[in-house]
RODO-2510 file (C-alpha; in nm, 4 decimals, decimal comma):
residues 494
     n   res          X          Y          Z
     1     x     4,8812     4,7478    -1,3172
     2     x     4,7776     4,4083    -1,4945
     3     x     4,9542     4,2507    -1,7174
     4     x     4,8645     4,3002    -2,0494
     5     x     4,9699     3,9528    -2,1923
     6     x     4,8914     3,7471    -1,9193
     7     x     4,5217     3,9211    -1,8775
     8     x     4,4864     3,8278    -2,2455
     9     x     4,5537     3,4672    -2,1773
    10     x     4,2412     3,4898    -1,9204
    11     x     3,9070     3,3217    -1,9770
    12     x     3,6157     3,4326    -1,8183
    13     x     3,2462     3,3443    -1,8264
    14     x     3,0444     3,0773    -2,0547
    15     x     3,3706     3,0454    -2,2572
    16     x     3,5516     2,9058    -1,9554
    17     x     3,3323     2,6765    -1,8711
    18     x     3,2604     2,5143    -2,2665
    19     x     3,6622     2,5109    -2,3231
    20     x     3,6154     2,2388    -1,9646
    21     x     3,3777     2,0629    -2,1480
    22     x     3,6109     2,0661    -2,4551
    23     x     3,9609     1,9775    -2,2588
    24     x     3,7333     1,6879    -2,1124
    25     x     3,6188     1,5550    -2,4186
    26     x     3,9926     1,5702    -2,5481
    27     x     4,0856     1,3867    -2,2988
    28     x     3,8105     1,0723    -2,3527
    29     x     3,9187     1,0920    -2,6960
    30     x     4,2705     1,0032    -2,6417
    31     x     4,2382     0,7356    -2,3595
    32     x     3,9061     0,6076    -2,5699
    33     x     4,1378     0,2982    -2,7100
    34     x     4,2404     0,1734    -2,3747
    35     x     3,9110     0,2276    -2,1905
    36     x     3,8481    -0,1450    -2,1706
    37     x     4,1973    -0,2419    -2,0225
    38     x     4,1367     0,0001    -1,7510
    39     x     3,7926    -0,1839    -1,7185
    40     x     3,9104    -0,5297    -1,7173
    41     x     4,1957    -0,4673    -1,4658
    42     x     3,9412    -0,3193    -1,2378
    43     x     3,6728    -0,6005    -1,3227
    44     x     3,5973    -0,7008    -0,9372
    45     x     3,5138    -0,2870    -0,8742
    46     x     3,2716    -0,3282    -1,1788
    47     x     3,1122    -0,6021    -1,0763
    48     x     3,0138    -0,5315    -0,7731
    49     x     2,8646    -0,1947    -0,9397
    50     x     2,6958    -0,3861    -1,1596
    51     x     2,5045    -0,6458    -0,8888
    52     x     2,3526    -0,3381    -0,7580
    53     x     2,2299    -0,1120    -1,0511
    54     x     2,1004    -0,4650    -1,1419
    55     x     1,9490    -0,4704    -0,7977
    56     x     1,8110    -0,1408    -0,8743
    57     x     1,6526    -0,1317    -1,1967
    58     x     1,4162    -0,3499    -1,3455
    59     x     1,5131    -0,5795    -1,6151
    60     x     1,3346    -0,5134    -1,9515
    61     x     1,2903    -0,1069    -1,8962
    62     x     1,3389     0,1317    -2,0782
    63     x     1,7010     0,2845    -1,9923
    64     x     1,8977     0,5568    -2,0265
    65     x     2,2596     0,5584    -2,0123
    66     x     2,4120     0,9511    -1,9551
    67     x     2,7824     0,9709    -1,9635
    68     x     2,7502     0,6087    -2,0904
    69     x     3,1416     0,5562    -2,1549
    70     x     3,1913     0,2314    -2,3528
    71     x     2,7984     0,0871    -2,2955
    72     x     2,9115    -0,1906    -2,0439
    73     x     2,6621    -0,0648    -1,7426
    74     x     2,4050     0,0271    -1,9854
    75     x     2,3967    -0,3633    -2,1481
    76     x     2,4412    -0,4945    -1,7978
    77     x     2,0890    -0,4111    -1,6717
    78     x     1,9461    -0,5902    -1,9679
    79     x     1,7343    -0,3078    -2,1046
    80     x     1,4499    -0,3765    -2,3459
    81     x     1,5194    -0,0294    -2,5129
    82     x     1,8106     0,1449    -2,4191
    83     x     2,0056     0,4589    -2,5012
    84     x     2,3456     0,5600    -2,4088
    85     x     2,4721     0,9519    -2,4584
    86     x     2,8437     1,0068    -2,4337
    87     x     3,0229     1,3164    -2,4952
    88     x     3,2892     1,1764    -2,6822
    89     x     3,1870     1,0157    -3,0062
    90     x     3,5213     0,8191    -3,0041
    91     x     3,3584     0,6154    -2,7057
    92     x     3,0325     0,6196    -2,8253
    93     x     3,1458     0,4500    -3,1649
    94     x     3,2931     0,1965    -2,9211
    95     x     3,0032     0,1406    -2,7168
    96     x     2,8045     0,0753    -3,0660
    97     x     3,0251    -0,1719    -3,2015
    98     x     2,9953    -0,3376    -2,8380
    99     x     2,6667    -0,3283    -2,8057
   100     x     2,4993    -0,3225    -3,1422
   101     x     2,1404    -0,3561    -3,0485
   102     x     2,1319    -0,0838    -2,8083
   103     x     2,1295     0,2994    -2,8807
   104     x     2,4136     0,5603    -2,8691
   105     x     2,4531     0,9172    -2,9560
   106     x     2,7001     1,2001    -2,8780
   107     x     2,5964     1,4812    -2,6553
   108     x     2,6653     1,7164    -2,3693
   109     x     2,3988     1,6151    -2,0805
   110     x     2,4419     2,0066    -1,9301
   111     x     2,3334     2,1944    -2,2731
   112     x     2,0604     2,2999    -2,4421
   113     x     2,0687     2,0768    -2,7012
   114     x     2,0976     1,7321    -2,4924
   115     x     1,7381     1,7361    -2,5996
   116     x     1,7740     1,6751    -2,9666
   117     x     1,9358     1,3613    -2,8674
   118     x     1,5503     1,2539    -2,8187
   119     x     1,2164     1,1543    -3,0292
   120     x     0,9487     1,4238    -2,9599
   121     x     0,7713     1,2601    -2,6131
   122     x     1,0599     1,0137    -2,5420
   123     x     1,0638     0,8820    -2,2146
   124     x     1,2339     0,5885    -2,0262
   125     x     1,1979     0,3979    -1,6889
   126     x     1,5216     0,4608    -1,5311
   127     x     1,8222     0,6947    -1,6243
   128     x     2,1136     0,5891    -1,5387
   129     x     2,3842     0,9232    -1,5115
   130     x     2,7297     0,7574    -1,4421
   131     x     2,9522     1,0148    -1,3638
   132     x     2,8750     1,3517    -1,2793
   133     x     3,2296     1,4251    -1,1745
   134     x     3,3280     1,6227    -1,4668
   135     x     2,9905     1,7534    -1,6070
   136     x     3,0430     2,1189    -1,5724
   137     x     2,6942     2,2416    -1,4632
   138     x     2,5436     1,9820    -1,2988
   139     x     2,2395     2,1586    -1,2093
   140     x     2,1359     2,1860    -1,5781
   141     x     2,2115     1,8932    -1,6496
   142     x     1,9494     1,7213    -1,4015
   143     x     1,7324     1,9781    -1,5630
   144     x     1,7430     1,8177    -1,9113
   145     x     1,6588     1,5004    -1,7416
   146     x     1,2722     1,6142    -1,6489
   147     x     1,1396     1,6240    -1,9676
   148     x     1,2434     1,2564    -2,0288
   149     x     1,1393     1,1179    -1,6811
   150     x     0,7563     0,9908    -1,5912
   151     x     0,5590     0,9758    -1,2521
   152     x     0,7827     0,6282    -1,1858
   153     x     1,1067     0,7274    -1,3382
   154     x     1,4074     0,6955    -1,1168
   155     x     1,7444     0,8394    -1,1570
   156     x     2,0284     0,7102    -1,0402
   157     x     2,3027     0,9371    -0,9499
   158     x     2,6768     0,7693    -0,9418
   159     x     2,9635     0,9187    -0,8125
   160     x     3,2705     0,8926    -0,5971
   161     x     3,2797     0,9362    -0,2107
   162     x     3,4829     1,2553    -0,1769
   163     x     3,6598     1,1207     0,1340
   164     x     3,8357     0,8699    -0,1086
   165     x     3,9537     1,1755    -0,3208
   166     x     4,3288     1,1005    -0,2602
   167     x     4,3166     0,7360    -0,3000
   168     x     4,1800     0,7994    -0,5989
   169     x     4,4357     1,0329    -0,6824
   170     x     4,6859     0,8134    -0,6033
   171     x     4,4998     0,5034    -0,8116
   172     x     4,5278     0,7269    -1,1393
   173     x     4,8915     0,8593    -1,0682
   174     x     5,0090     0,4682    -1,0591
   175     x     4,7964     0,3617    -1,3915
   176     x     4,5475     0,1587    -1,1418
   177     x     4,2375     0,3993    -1,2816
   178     x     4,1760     0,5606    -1,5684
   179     x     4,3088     0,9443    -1,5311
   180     x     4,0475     1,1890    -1,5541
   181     x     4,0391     1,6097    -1,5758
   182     x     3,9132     1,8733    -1,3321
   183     x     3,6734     1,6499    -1,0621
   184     x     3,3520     1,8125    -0,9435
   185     x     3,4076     1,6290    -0,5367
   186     x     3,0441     1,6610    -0,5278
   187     x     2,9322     1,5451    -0,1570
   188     x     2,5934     1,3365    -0,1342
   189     x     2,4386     1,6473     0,0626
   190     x     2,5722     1,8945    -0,2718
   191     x     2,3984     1,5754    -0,5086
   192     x     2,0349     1,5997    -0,2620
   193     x     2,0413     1,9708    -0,2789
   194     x     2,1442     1,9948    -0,6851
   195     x     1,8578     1,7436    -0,7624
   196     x     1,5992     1,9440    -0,5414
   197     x     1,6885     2,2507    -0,7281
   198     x     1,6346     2,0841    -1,0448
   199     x     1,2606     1,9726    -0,9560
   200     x     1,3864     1,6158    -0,8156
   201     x     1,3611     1,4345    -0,4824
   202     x     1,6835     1,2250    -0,3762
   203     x     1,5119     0,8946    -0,2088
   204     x     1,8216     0,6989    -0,0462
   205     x     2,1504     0,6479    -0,1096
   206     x     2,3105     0,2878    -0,1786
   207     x     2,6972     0,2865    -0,1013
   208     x     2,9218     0,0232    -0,1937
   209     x     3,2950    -0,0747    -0,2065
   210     x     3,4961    -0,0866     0,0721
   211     x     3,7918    -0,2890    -0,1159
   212     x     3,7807    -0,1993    -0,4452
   213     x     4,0218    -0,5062    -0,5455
   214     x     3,9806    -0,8413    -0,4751
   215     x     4,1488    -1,0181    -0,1628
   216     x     4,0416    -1,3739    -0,1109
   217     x     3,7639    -1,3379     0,2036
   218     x     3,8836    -0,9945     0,3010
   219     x     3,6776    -0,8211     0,0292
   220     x     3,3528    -1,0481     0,0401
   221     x     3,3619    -0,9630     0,4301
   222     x     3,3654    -0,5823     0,3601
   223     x     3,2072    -0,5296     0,1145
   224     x     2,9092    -0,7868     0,1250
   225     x     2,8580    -0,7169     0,4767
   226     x     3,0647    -0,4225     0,6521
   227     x     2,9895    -0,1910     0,3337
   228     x     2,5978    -0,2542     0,4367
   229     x     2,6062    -0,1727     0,8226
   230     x     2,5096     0,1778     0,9278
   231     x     2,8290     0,4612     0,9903
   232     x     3,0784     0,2111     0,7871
   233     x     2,8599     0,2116     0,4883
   234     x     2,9563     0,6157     0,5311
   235     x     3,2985     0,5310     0,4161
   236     x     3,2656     0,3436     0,0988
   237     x     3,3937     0,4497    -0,2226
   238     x     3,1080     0,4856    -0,4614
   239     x     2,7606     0,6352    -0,3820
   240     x     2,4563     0,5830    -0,5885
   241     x     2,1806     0,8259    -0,4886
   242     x     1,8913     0,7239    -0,6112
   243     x     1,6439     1,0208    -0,7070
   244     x     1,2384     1,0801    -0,8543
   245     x     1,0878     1,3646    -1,0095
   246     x     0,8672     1,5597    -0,8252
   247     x     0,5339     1,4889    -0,9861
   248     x     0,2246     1,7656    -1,0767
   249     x    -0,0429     1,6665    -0,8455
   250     x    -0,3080     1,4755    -1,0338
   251     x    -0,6855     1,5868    -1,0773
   252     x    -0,9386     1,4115    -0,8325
   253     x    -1,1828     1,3766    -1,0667
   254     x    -0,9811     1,2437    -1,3051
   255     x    -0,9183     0,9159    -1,0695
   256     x    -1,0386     0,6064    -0,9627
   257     x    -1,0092     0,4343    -0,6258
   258     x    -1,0621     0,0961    -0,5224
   259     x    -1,0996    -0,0120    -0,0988
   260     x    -1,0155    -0,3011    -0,0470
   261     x    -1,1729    -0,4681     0,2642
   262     x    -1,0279    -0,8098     0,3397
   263     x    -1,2947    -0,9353     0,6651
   264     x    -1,3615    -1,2752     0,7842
   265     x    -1,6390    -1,2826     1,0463
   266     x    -1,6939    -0,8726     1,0471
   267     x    -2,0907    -0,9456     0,9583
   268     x    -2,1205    -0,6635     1,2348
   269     x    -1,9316    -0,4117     1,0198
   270     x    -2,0357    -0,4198     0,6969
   271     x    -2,3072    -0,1772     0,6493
   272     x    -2,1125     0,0499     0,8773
   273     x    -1,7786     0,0753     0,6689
   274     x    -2,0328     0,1307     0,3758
   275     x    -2,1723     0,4501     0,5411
   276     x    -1,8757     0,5430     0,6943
   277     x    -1,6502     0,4992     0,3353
   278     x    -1,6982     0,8926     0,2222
   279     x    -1,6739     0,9697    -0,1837
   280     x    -1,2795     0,9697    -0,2252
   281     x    -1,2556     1,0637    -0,6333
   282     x    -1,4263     1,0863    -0,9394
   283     x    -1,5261     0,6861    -0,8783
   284     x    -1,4976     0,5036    -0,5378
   285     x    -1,5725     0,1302    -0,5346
   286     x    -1,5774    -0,0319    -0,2817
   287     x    -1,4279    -0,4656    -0,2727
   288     x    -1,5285    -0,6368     0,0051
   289     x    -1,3041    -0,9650     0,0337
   290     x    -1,4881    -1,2555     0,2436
   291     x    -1,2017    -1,4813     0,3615
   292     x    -1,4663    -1,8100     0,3923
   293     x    -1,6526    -1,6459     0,7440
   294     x    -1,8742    -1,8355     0,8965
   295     x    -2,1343    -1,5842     1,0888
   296     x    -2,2860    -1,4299     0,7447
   297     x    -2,0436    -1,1717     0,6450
   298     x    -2,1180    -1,2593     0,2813
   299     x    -2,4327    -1,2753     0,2869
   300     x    -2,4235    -0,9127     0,4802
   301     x    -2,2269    -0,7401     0,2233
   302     x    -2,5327    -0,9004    -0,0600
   303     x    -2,7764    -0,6969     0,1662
   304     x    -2,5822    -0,4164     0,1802
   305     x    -2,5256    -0,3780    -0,1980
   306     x    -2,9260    -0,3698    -0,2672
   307     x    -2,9452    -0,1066     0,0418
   308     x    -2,7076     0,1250    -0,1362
   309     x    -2,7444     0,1150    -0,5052
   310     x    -2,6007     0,4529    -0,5489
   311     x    -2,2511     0,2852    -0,4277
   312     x    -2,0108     0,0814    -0,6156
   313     x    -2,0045    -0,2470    -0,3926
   314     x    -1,8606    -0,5728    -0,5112
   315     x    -1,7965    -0,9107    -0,3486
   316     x    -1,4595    -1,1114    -0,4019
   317     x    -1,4310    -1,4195    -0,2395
   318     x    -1,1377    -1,4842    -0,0398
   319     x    -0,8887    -1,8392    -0,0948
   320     x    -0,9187    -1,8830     0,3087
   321     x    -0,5830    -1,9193     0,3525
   322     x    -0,4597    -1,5603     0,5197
   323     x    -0,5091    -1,2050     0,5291
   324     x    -0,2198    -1,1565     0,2945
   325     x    -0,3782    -1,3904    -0,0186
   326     x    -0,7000    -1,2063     0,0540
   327     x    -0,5907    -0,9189     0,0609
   328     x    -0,3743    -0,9956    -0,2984
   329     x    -0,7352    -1,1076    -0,4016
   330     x    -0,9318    -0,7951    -0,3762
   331     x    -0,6139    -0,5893    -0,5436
   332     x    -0,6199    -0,8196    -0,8472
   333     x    -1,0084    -0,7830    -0,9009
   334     x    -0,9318    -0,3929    -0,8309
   335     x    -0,9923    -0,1455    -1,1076
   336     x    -0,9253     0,1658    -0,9696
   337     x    -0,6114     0,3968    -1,0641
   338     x    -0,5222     0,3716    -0,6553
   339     x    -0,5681     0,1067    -0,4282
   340     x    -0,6499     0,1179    -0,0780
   341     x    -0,6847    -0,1377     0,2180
   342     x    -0,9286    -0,0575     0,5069
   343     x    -0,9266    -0,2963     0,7803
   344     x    -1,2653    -0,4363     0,8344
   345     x    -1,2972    -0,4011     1,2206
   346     x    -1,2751    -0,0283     1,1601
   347     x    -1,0716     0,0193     1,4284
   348     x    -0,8880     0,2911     1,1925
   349     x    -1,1500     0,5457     1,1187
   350     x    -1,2653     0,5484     0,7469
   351     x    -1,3722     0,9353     0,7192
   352     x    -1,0295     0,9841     0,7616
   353     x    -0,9746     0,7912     0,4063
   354     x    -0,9499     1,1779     0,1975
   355     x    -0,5932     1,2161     0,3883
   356     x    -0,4563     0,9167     0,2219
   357     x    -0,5817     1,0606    -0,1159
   358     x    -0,5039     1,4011    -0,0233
   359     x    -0,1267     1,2683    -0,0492
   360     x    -0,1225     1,0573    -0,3116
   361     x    -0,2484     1,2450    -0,5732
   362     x    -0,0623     1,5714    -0,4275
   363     x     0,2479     1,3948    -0,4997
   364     x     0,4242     1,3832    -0,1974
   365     x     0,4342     0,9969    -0,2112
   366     x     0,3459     0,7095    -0,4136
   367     x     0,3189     0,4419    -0,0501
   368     x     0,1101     0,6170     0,2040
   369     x     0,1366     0,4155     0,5120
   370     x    -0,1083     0,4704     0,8238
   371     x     0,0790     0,4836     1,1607
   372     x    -0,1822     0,4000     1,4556
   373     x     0,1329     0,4850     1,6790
   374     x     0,1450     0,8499     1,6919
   375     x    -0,2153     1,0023     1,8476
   376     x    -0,3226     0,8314     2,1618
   377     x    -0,4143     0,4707     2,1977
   378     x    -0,7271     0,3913     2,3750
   379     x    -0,7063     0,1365     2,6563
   380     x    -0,8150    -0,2051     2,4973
   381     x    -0,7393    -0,0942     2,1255
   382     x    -0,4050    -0,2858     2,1506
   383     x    -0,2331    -0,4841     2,4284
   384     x     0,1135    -0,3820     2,5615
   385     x     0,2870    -0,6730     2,3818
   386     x     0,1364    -0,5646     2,0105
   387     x     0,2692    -0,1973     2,1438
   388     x     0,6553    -0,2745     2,2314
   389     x     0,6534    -0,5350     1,9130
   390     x     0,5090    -0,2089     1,6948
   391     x     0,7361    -0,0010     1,8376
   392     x     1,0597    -0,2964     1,7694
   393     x     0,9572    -0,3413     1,3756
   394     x     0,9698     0,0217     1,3442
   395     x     1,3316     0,0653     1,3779
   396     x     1,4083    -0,2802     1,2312
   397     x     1,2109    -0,1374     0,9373
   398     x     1,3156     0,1960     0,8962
   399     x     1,6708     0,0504     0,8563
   400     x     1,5577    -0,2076     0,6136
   401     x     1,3925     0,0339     0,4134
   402     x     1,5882     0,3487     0,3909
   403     x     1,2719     0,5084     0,4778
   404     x     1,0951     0,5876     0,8266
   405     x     0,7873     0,3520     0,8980
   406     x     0,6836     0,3968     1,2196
   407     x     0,3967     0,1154     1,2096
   408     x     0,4299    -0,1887     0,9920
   409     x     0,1422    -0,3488     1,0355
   410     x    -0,1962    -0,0812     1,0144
   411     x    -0,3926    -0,2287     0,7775
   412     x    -0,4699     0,1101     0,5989
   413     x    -0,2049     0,1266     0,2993
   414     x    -0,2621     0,3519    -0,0512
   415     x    -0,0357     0,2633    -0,3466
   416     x    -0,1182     0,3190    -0,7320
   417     x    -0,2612    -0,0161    -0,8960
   418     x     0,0357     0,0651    -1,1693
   419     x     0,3493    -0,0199    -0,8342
   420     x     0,1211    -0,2966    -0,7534
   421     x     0,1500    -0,4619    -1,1029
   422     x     0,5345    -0,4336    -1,0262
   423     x     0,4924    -0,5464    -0,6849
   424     x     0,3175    -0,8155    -0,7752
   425     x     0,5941    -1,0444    -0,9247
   426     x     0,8172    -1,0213    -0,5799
   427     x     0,5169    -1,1922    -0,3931
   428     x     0,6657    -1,4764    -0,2379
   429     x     0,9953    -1,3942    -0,2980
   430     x     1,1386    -1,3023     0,0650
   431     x     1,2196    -1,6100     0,1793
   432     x     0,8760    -1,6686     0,4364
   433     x     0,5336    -1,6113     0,4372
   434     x     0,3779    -1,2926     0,5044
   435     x     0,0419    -1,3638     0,6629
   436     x    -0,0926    -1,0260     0,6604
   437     x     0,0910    -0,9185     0,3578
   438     x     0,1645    -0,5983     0,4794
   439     x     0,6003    -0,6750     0,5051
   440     x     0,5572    -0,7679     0,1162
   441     x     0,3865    -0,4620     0,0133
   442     x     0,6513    -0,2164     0,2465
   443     x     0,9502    -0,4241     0,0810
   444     x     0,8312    -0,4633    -0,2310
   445     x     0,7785    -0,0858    -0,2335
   446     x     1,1314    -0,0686    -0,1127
   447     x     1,2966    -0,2311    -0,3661
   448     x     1,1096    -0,0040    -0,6617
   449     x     1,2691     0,2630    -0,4338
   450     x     0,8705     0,4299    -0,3964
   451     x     0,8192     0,7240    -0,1432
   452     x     0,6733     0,6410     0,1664
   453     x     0,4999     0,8270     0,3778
   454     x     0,3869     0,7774     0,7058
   455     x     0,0239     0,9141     0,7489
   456     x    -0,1544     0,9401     1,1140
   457     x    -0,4536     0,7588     1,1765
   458     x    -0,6573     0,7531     1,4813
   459     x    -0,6881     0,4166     1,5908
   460     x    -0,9762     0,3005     1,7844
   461     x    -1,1127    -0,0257     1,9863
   462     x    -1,3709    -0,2384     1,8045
   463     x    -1,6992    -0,2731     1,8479
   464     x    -1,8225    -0,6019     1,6795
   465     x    -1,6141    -0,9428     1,6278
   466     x    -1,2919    -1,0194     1,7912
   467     x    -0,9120    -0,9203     1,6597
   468     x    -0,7249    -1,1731     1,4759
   469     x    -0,3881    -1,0893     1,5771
   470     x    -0,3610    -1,3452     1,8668
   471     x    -0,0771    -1,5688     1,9424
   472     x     0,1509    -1,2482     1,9921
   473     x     0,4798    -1,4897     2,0721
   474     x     0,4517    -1,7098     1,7071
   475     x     0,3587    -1,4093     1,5123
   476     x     0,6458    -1,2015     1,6241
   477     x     0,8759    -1,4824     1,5486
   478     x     0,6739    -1,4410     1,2059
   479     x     0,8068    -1,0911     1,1839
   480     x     1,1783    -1,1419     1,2943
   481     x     1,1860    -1,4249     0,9958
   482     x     1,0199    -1,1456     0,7963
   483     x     1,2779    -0,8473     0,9038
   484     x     1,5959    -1,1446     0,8628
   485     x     1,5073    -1,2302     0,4786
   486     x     1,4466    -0,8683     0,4344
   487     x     1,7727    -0,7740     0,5367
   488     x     1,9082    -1,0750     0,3347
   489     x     1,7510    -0,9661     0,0504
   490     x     1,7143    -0,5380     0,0855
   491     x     2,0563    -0,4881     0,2224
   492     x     2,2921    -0,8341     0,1173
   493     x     2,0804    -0,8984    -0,1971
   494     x     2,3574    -0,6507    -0,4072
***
């Protein structure tokens, strides 16, 4: 027979779960005053937190701060309009008075009325949700993130590596860390599948700290290098998963899309790629970028655009210097909602264009990448050398990006014009030149944490001119600089 007293002392249901959120907010209320001592003695952990959510979001976004605690990570990625939500309105008073020019307001993130917190239509750039360890329903809680997130909103998820549960323990038993209640333990895999259920898509996972206190040498070793290399990075102490909404597909007739054909000496191809270029949205045009030829190719694509009136065909002059700046060329003079680069040897089949579209605008990614490397090659379409070097930068680039590429260099790409604007600023930025620009766009895309997708093409031989990519020994010394400053800058850069 139960007990009748101790069956009355029993909470079941909703009521359980809002006196967790209440013993929790009890609990920040109390420790509220000494928040920043437990900060400041644990100012090496913070920093190195803060190098890579400053690695991760742009400066001068929008921000929002969930389970912002005193406002310290929120001011530290220099926001040009930020917002912090707390649940404790003893921290959030502090946060204010710390950061007066930001925004802070008191609110559960997992109930209904998280959403009040926000001006009808209120969006931001990146949310920033700082501890999910003792948010009671997770699950709704990502929900009431959707309505605040756009196509290129990314969330980033941070949270404690469960294998360092009793080190952690231990840390807040000995004063070392702040105590804390009842801990969610939530495992990277439980984070992925949470955010899919909410309507999200987990992109990669950054994971730092390997020595959360500072020992002269020791912890630069670990945790600027060791923390970075594959299986050790496994047992850091704090994981950021980084995380997009799934986006509606858009309407093709509601788009634009620019080609962008960077050719030098591909006279022999011009009225072809015109034929062959089938109607890919509402508006296709169509940028042919002469790089200075010398057999007529500019002349060509003049003849071309009084043969086909009914197409949208414009001529950009290239600087002459490489693929990559003519290629930047025809994206600048682009007006299109997507861009798209089409190789002007054709040796990548343009009726096969609609796939890359297909995907974009279906949402699935926002960096379609063609891969010449997964239908047959046809003898003479590219030497053994380019093969095995293909073949290399795929695995040297799949690690560098968190993302599978299987072929770096097919000139077919698709991105929106909008990532290219943010792209654009990192040109030049990786340390060596990029001749054929296709390493910039890949980690530029990278570092705004964009899907990629890998999209088969079939890849053919050419017909008219000769290839450019000669000289297979100094351009693959091109691409191992390339793949060193990327891994300088992608995986040491935080």
């Amino acid at each position: 027979m139960t007990n009748p007293e101790t069956s009355s002392e029993l909470i079941w249901g909703l009521v359980a779960l809002e006196q967790r959120r209440q013993r929790t907010r009890d609990h920040l209320a109390k420790i509220a005053p000494r928040r920043e001592g437990w900060i400041t003695n644990n100012k090496y952990y913070y920093e190195l937190l803060v190098r890579l959510l400053r690695f991760l979001v742009e400066p001068q976004k929008r921000v929002l701060s969930v389970r912002c605690d005193t406002g310290n990570l929120l001011a530290a990625v220099r926001p040009s309009d930020g917002k912090g939500i707390d649940i404790c309105a003893e921290m959030v008073e502090i946060a204010q008075q710390r950061n007066p020019s930001l925004n802070f307001a008191v609110a559960f993130p997992d109930k209904e009325e998280f959403g009040q917190s926000f001006r009808p239509g209120e969006k931001f750039d990146y949310i920033l949700f700082n501890d999910i360890g003792d948010t009671v329903d997770v699950l709704q809680a990502f929900r009431n993130l959707k309505p605040l997130c756009q196509r290129h909103t990314r969330v980033l998820v941070t949270t404690y590596n469960h294998l360092w549960e009793p080190l952690v323990t231990f840390a807040e038993w000995t004063g070392m860390k702040v105590p804390r209640t009842e801990q969610n333990w939530l495992s990277t895999a439980d984070i992925r599948n949470l955010l899919k259920l909410a309507g999200f898509e987990a992109l990669e996972t950054h994971r730092i700290v390997l020595l959360p206190k500072y020992l002269p040498l020791l912890s630069g070793f670990l945790n600027h290098f060791c923390a970075r290399l594959p299986f050790l990075s496994k047992l850091c102490m704090t994981q950021v998963v980084v995380a997009r909404v799934v986006p509606p597909a858009v309407a093709l007739d509601d788009l634009t899309v620019s080609v962008v054909i960077p050719c030098k000496n591909e006279k022999g191809n011009v009225e072809d790629a015109v034929r062959r270029i089938p109607p890919l949205a509402g508006r296709t045009e169509i940028i042919f970028c002469d790089d200075q030829s010398t057999d007529g190719t500019a002349a060509e694509v003049r003849r071309v655009q009084s043969c086909y009136p009914e197409k949208d065909i414009r001529l950009e002059q290239g600087p002459g210097v490489c693929k990559s700046r003519n290629v930047w060329t025809g994206f600048d003079a682009a007006k299109g909602d997507v861009l798209m680069i089409l190789d002007a040897d054709l040796t990548t089949i343009p009726e096969e264009l609609p796939y890359f579209i297909d995907v974009i605008i279906s949402g699935q990614a926002e960096f379609v990448n063609g891969s010449r490397l997964v239908y047959p090659v046809p003898k003479g379409a590219m030497n053994g050398a380019n093969m095995l070097g293909n073949k290399f930068f795929s695995v040297a680039f799949t690690y560098l990006l968190g993302q599978r590429v299987k072929d770096t260099l097919c000139g077919t790409k698709v991105l929106w014009r909008s990532d290219w604007e943010r792209i654009r600023p990192m040109l030049g930025s990786w340390g060596t030149e990029d001749r054929w620009g296709d390493y910039e766009l890949l980690f530029g895309a990278a570092k705004l944490n964009l899907k990629i997708l890998d999209l088969p093409v079939h890849y053919q031989e050419r017909i008219y001119g000769s290839t450019k990519m000669t000289k297979v020994f100094r351009n693959g010394l091109v691409m191992l600089r390339m793949c060193w400053h990327g891994f300088l800058k992608l995986k040491l850069g935080y």
